[in-house]
Residue, then its C-alpha position, 0 to 999 in steps of 0.5 A: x715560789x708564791x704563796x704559803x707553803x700551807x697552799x703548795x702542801x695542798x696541792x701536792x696532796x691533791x695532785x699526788x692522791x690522784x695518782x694512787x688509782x692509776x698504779x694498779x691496772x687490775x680489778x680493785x678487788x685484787x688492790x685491796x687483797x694486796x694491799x690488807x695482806x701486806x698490812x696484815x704482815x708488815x703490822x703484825x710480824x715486821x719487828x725488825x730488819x736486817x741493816x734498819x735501825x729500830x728507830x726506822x723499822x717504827x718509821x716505816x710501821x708509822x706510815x704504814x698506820x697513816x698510809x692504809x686507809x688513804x691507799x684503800x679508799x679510791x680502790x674500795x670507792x671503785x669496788x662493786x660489792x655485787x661481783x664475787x671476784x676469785x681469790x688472787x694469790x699474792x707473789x712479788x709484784x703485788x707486794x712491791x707494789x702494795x709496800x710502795x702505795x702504801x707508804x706513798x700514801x703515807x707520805x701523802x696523809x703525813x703532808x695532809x696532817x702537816x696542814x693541820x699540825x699547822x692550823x693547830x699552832x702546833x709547827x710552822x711551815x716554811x718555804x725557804x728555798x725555791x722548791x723547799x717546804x721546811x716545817x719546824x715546831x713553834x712550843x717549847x713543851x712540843x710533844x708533852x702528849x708523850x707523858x700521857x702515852x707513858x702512863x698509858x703504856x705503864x697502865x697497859x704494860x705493867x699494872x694490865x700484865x701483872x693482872x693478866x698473869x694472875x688471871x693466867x694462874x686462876x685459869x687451867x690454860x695450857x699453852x703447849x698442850x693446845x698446840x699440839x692439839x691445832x697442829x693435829x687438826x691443820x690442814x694444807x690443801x695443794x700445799x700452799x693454803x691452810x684450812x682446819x676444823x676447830x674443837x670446842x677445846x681449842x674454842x674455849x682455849x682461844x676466847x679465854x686467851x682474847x678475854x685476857x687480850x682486850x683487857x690490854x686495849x684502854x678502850x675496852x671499858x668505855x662503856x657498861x656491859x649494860x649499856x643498850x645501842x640499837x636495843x643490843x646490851x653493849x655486851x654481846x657487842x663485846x662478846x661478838x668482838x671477843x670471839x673474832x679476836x680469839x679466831x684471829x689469835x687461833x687462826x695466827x698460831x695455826x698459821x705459824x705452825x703450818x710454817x714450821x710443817x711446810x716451810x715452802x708455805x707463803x704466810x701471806x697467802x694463808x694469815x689474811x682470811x676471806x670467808x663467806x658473810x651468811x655462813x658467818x653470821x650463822x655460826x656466830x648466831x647460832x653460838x651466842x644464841x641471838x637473833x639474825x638482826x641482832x647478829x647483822x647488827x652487831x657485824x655491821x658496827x665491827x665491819x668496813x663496809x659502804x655503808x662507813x668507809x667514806x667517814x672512817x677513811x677520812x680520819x687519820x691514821x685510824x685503826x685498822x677495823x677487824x673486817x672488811x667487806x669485799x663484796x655482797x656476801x664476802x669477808x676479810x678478817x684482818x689480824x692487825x685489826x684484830x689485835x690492834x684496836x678492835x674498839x675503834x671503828x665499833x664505838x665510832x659505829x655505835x656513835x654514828x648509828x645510834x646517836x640517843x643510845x650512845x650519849x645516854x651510855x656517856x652520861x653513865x660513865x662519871x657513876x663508873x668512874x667515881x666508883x674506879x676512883x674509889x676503889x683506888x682508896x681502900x683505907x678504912x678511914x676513908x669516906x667516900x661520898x657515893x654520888x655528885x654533890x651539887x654546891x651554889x655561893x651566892x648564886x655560884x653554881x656548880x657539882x663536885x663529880x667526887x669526895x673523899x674525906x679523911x676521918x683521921x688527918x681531917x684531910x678533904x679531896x675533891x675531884x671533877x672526872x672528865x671521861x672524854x672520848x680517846x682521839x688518835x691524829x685528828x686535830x678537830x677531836x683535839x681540839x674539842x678535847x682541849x675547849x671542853x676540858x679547859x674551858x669547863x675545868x678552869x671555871x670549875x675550880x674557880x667556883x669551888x674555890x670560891x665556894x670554900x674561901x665563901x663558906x662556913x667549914x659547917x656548911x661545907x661539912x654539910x652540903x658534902x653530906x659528911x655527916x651522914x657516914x661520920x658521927x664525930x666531930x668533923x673539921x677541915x685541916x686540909x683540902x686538895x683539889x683534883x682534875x682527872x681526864x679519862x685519856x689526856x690532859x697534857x697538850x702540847x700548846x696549852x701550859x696554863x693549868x691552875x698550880x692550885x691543882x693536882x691534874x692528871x688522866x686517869x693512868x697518871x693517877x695509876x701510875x702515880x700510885x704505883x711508882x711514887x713513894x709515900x712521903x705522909x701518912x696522910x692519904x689525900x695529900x699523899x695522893x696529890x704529892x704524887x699525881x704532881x709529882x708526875x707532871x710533865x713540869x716535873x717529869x721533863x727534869x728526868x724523863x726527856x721527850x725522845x728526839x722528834x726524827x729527821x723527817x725528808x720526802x719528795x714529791x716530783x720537784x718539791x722536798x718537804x722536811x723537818x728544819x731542827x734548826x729553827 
């Protein structure tokens, strides 16, 4: 074999996407009919399986995630949205069929991410044998990033569910008492299909179970309700999505239960639900009281269409959206999309159409941040500095995001707050999380340092504009130093954070103060404690990174797989 493995791996890639079109026969409609159903069940149903071990049931979900939107993309590419084709059930073929394409496309995007993996100093890629591709990890802290998904599924899991189940109590939902209600309003035409006709009951019911749905999903704030995109208030985006997500979570109870009525029902052929575009937007306009181009344009960021397919596509293992257009004026609603992360393809649509709109909300984010920050620390001692304070030694310029000063220990915190965006599988955006934080974050510390070694505790004291909500004598006993990252800030291949710092994302900080006990009575130092505490340094000691699996595919004469040995 000659040349690198890098250059065998792209030809692979190149030669085997080639081949996904030319496994249907059909119209490309019906392609991508089997292929969301299949996604539809597999990514909201397929928990389990007889005789696979739980580690390969998350494999096989794991290509399923990287695999839809390659097995979508040449069929959606041919699709002419002008034609209405007819509503094609499912049976076996196409579900063998669409099982096959999409975890062979997931093989595929799992190549094209090794090429990346690559180019991100991440693994090395090897060819040890004629016809044998080896890759292998090249960093003792590979996959640190799992200490930033623990917090984040500490944050989601235990402090989102305890609120969720308050809010449960406050409410008057009655769970059992709206079932019964749906059952008595579905219908099974021929007795293979599902149609009902909602209350506004069972609506309320269902919006109120999505307002309490999304509060799981990270990304729900990441901009202010007030925020404008397109002259449209972020919160009728946000009302709009609700909605969807409460018809999905209605329209997949209603679904099981006509199972349980008519067990011969096929799921497939009723969970995965196509409706007109014009009748849609209708309801949801007349509902929310907006006008048809506020609604059309709201649809259009919460829609794969042609408009977005090519660019959203492209990134790797995307989420699924919450609807697709197959054609002029024909949707499908997808329930993974619905429950999965709705948010994705918005903001990523609200970025790409409305550039001015959506940095001017970014800007808004660090005002948010400092007062969650705040929020955090309800001691009566406690000073809070309700702005950025800009600071210049000898021409040293920089600002401090947020301050907290200790009217009792004399004890000092200074925080910079980086909300960067989330970023799934793609090495470009990791990239660029890891140059703006790092880069910028480093020279921060160094000049605040600077500033404070340089300085006269008076005129720290004053420029930190202490005095102005403290009236007696001020001195400085202690100051701790913060870094807080909205999502991530461990990164496999970048250990060389200043020791001087706490640094952490902003569900370590949570997670921190839920988990960590208090070793003073000092607040600001207690909180430093405890956001080092769990580093991944410290964490690794306790908490091991879960084994990376065995990983083995072919395609044609070449095997590609993971050397544990190197």
């Amino acid at each position: 074999m000659t040349g690198s493995a890098s250059t065998y791996i792209k030809e692979i890639i190149e030669n085997e996407t080639l081949k996904i079109k030319d496994t249907f026969s059909g119209p490309s409609y019906h392609a991508i009919q089997h292929i969301l159903r299949r996604l539809d069940f597999i990514l909201v149903f397929y928990g389990s399986a007889q005789g696979k071990t739980e580690e390969e049931v998350e494999e096989l979900r794991e290509f399923y995630q990287y695999g839809w939107a390659p097995a979508l993309k040449p069929f959606y590419n041919d699709l002419n949205i002008n034609t209405l084709e007819p509503f094609p059930e499912v049976y076996k073929e196409a579900m063998n069929w669409a099982d096959g394409i999409i975890q062979f496309s997931g093989h595929i995007a799992f190549l094209k991410q090794l090429v990346e993996y690559e180019r991100a100093n991440l693994i090395k890629l090897s060819l040890p044998k004629e016809n044998e591709i080896s890759f292998s990890y090249v960093v003792e802290n590979a996959g640190i990033e799992y200490y930033d998904r623990q917090s984040r599924d500490f944050y989601r899991d235990v402090i989102v569910e305890r609120m969720i189940e308050e809010k449960k109590k406050e409410s008057d939902l009655n769970e059992e008492e709206i079932k019964a209600k749906l059952r008595e309003i579905i219908r099974n035409p021929n007795g293979k299909y599902i149609s009902y006709d909602s209350t506004p009951e069972i609506d309320e019911y269902y919006k109120k179970k999505a307002q309490l749905f999304i509060l799981r999903v990270t990304e729900y704030d990441v901009f202010g309700e007030d925020d404008v995109f397109g002259g449209v208030e972020y919160w009728k985006y946000l009302d709009v999505l609700i909605a969807i997500v409460g018809s999905a979570l209605m329209h997949t109870e209603a679904c099981l239960e006509l199972t349980k009525i008519n067990p011969k029902v096929d799921l497939q052929n009723v969970l995965t639900y196509t409706h007109y575009k014009d009748k849609t937007l209708d309801i949801y306009k007349a509902y929310f009281g907006a006008s048809q181009t506020e609604i059309e344009q709201i649809f259009s960021c919460l829609t794969l269409n042609k408009e977005n397919f090519s660019y959203y596509l492209e990134y790797p293992a995307a989420s699924l959206p919450m609807v697709i257009q197959v054609s002029e004026n024909m949707l499908v609603r997808l329930i993974a999309g619905c429950i999965g992360n709705p948010f994705e393809l918005l903001n990523r649509e609200l970025k790409r159409k409305f550039a001015t709109d959506y940095f001017e909300a970014v800007n808004k984010r660090e005002q948010r941040f400092r007062d969650q920050l705040y929020n955090m620390f309800a001691h009566p001692n406690l000073i809070k500095i309700p702005k950025g304070i800009e600071i210049n030694c000898n021409g040293r310029k920089t600002d401090i995001d947020a301050v907290i000063f200790d009217t009792k220990t004399m004890t000092l915190g200074l925080f910079q707050l980086k909300w960067q965006d989330p970023f799934r599988k793609s090495m470009r955006e990791r990239f660029s999380r890891i140059s703006n934080l790092f880069n910028k974050a480093s020279e921060w510390v160094e000049k605040v340092e600077y500033w404070l070694t340089n300085s006269h505790i008076k005129d720290i004291v004053d420029t930190l504009d202490l005095p102005k909500y403290y009236q007696g004598e001020i001195h400085l006993n202690e100051v701790h130093i913060f870094v807080l990252a909205r999502n991530n800030i461990n990164f496999t291949n970048v250990d060389d954070m200043d020791d001087r710092v706490a640094w952490g994302t902003w569900y370590q900080m949570l997670e921190s103060q839920a988990r960590v006990q208090s070793s003073t009575d000092n607040v600001i130092r207690d909180a430093f404690i405890k956001l080092k505490t769990l580093s991944p340094k410290h964490r690794m000691k306790n908490e091991k990174i879960p084994a990376i699996p065995n990983f083995e595919t072919r395609f044609g004469k070449y095997r590609i797989y993971h050397d544990k040995a190197q």
